[in-house]
C-alpha positions in Angstrom: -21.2 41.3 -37.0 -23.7 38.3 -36.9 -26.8 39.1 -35.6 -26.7 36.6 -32.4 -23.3 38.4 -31.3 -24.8 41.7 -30.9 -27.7 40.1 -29.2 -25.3 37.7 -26.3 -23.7 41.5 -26.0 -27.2 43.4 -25.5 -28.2 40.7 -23.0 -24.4 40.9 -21.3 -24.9 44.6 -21.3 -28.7 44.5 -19.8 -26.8 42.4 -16.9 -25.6 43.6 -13.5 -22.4 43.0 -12.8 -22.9 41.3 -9.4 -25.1 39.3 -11.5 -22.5 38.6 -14.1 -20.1 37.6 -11.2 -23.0 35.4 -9.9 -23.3 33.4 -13.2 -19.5 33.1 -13.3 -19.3 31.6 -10.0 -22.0 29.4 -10.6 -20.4 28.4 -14.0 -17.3 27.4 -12.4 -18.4 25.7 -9.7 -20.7 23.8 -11.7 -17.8 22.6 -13.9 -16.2 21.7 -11.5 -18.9 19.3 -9.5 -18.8 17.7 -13.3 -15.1 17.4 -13.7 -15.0 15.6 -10.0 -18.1 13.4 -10.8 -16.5 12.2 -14.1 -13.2 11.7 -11.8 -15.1 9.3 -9.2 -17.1 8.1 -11.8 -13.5 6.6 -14.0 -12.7 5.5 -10.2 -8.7 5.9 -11.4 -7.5 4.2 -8.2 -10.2 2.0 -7.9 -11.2 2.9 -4.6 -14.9 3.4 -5.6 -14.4 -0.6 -7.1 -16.2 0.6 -10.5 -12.6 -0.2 -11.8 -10.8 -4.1 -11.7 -7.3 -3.8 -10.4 -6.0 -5.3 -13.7 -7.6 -2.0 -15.2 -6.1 0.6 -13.2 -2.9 1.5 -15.6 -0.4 3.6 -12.9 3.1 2.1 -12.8 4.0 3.9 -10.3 3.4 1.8 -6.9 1.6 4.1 -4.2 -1.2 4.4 -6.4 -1.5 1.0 -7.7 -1.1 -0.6 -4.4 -5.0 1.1 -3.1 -6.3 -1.5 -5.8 -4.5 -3.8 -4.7 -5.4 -3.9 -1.2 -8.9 -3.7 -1.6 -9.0 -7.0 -4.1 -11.3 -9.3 -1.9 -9.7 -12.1 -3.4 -6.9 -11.8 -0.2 -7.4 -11.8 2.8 -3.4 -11.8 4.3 -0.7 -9.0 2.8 2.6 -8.5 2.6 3.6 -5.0 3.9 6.8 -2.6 3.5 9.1 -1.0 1.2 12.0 -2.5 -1.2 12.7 -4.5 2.1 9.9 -6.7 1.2 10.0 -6.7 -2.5 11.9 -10.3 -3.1 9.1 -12.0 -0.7 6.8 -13.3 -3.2 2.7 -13.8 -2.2 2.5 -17.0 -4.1 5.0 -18.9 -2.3 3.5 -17.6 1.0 0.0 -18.3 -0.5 0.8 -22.3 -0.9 3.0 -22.5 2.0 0.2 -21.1 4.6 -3.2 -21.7 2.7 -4.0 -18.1 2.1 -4.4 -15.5 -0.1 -1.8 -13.4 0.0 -1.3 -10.2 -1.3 2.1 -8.0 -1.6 1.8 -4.3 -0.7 5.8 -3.3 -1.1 5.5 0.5 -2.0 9.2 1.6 -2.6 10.8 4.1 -1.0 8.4 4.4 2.2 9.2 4.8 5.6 7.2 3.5 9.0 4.1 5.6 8.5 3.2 4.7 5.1 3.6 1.1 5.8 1.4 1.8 8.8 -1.2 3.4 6.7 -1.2 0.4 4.1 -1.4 -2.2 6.9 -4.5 -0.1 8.9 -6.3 0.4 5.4 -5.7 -3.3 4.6 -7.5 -4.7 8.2 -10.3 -1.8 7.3 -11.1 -3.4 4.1 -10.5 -6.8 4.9 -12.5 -7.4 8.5 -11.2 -11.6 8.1 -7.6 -10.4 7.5 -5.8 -14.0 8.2 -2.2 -13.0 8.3 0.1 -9.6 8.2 3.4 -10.2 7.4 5.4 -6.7 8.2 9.2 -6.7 6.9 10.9 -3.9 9.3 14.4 -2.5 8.1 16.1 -1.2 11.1 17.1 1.9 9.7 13.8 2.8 9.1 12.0 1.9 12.1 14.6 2.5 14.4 14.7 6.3 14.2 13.7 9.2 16.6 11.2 10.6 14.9 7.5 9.1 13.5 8.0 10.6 9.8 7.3 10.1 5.9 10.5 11.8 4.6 9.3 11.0 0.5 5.7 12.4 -0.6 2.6 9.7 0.2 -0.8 9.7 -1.0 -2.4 9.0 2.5 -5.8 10.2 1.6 -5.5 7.3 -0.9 -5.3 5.1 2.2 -7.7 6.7 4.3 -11.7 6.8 4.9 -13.8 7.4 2.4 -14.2 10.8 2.6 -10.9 11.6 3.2 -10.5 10.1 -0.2 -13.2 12.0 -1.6 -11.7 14.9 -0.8 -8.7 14.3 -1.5 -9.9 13.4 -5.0 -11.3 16.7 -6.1 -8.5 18.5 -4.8 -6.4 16.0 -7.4 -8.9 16.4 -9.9 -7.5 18.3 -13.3 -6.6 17.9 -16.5 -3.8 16.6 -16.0 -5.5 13.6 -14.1 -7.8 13.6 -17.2 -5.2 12.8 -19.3 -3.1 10.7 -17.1 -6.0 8.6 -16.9 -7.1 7.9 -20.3 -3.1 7.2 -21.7 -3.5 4.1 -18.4 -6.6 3.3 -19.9 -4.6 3.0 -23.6 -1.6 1.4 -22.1 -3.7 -1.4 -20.1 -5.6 -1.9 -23.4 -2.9 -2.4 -26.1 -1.8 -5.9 -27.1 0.7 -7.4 -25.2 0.4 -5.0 -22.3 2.1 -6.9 -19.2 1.8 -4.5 -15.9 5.1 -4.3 -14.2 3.4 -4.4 -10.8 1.1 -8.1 -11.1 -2.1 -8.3 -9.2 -1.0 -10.1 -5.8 1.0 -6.6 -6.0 4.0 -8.8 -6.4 7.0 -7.1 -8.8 11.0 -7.0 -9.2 13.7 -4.1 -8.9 14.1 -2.2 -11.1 17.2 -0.3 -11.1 21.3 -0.4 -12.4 21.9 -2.6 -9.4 19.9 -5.7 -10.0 22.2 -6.3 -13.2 25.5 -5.6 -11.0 28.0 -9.1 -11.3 28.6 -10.3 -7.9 31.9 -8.9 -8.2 30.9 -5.4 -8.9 28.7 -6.0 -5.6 31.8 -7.1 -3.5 34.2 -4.6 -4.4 30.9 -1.7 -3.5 29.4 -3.6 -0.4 33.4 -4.2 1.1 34.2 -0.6 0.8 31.3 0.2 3.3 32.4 1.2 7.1 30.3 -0.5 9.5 28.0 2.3 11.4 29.3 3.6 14.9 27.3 6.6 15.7 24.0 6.1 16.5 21.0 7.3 14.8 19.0 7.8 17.2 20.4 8.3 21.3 16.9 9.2 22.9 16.0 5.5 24.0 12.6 6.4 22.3 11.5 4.1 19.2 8.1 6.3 18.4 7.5 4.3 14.7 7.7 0.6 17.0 4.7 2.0 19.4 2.6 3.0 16.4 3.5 -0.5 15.1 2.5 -2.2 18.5 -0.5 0.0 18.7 -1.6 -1.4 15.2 -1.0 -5.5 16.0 -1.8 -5.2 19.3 -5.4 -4.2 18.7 -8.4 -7.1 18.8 -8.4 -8.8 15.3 -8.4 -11.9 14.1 -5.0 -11.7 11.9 -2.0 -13.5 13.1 1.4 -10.9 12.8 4.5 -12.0 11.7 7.2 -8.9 12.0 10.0 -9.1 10.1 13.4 -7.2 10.4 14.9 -7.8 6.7 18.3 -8.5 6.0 21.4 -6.6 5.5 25.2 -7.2 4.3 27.4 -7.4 7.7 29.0 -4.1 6.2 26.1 -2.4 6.7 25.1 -3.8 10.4 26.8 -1.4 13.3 30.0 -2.2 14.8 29.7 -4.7 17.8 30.1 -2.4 21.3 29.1 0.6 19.0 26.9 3.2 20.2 24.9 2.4 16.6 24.6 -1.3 18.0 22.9 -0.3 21.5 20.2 1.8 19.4 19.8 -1.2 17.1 19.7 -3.6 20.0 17.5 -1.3 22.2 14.7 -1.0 18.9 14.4 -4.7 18.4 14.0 -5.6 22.2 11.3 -2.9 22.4 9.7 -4.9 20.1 10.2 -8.3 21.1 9.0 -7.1 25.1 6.3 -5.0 24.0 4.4 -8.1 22.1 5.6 -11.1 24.3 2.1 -11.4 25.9 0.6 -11.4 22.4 0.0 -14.9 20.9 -0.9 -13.9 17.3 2.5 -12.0 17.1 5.7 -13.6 16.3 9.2 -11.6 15.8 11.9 -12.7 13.2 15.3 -11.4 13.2 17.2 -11.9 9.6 18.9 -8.4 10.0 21.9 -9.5 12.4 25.8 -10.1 11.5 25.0 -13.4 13.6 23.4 -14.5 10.7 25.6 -16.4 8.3 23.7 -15.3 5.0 24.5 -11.9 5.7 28.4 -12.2 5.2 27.5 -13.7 1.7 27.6 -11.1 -0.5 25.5 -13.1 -3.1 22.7 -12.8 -1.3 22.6 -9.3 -2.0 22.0 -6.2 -5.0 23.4 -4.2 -2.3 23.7 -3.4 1.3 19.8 -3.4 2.4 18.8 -5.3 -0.9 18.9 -9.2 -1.2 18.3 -11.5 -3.9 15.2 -13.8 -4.6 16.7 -16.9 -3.5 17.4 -15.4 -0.2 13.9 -14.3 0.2 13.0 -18.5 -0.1 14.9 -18.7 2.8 12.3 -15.8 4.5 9.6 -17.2 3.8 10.3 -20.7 4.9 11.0 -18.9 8.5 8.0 -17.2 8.0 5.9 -20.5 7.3 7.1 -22.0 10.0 6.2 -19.3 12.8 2.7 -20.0 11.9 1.1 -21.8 13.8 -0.5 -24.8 12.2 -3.6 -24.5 13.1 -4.0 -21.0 11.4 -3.0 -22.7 8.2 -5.5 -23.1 5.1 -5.8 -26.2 3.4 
């Protein structure tokens, strides 16, 4: 055996146990500080800013969208799910004067776009213009929760994302990390999510022929039952408690389309509760002058029997989103306009 073996095992053996326990725990811990300083240090979400959104290499949208939203290039945002997707922030960018930014995280319900928009106004104290796209279905419900996983310590104080941070940190991370860091570097990389956030579907439905859409969406029975029987909306308070605060942004709150087949039967118990949400809404900012309430989401609306307009039932094409955004234009008032 090499001499310097049998001497690390005499000085092992000439060691206390408590004191070998002592060196362990110091070891680990001290490994550990250095794995979460090289962590905040590669600033993988670029919530630290050491990182340019155009570096940070996630496809996947709830951790992209952090850089996003803290660009200081914008100062307006686009905020919701799929629902908002087909709005683009460059045609809302030269039709109002601002810089807009699109914050569309798949999947999410009322509390993550909640958290997006709060950690938006944080970061962006001159905030010009929210515009929230609201899919009934999702607002509309009894209860205030995130039914899919959500980072919110990604959206949250600094500390909060500190924390949250070394409890993510791994080697996993590590290596998720540096492959981003490859990807964003190789020639020809184009990110799927651009940075005004804005990106398209993905999915088998966005190559369905319209006919292959009629024959799904016309096979749909119209809702009856209601979702939600309690008279209590708890997602539009939170909503109202956000845009209703002091701040110099003007609101535009959107309910987003649907194919008729998909809106609840006139008379229906289904079509009280949807009725009930959106005048909770409308009542509950009518004495607010930088709030204005669009309704796209209704069978009165002739776009919505054109199955066309649509991937599916809550889904609707980009030429229909034009259509959105010219409302959406002109419920701003003209002197909040940029050049």
């Amino acid at each position: 055996m090499q001499s310097w073996v049998i001497a690390l095992l005499r000085l092992l053996g000439g060691i206390s146990w408590r004191r070998y326990i002592a060196f362990g725990a110091v070891s680990m811990a001290f490994g550990l500080l250095l794995a979460f300083t090289i962590s905040a240090v590669l600033d993988p979400f670029g919530r630290l800013r050491l990182s340019e959104g155009d570096q940070i290499g996630f496809i996947e949208e709830r951790p992209v969208m952090v850089s996003r939203a803290l660009n200081p290039q914008f100062n307006s945002a686009i905020i919701g799910n799929s629902s908002s997707m087909p709005l683009m922030p460059a045609s809302l960018s030269a039709s109002t004067g601002q810089r807009f930014v699109s914050l569309s995280i798949s999947g999410t319900a009322a509390p993550a776009s909640i958290a997006t928009m709060s950690f938006f106004l944080a970061q962006h104290p001159d905030t010009k213009m929210i515009v929230a796209a609201l899919l009934p279905e999702t607002w509309c419900g009894a209860d205030f929760q995130e039914h899919r996983p959500f980072p919110y310590w990604l959206y949250s104080s600094m500390s909060r994302y500190l924390i949250g941070l070394a409890g993510e940190t791994s080697f996993k991370l590590f290596k998720t990390i540096s492959s981003n860091r490859r990807s964003v570097k190789a020639d020809g990389y184009q990110p799927w999510i651009a940075i005004d956030g804005y990106h398209p579907f993905i999915g088998p439905f966005v190559h369905y022929d319209i006919d292959t859409v009629r024959a799904i969406l016309s096979g749909n029975a119209r809702p009856e039952k209601s979702s939600n029987s309690t008279g209590r909306f708890p997602a539009i308070q939170r909503l109202v408690d956000v845009v209703g605060r002091s701040s110099p942004a003007f609101f535009v709150l959107v309910w987003t389309p649907r194919y008729v087949s998909y809106t609840p039967r006139p008379g229906s118990d289904a079509d009280k509760t949807d009725r009930d949400c959106k005048s909770t809404l409308v009542q509950s900012t009518s004495g607010l002058r930088h709030i204005r309430v669009l309704d796209w989401s209704s069978e009165d609306r002739s776009e919505n029997h054109d199955v066309a307009n649509f991937y599916d039932a809550i889904h609707y094409r980009r030429a229909y989103a034009a259509l959105i955004e010219d409302s959406i234009r002109d419920a701003i008032p003209t002197e909040l306009k940029g050049p």
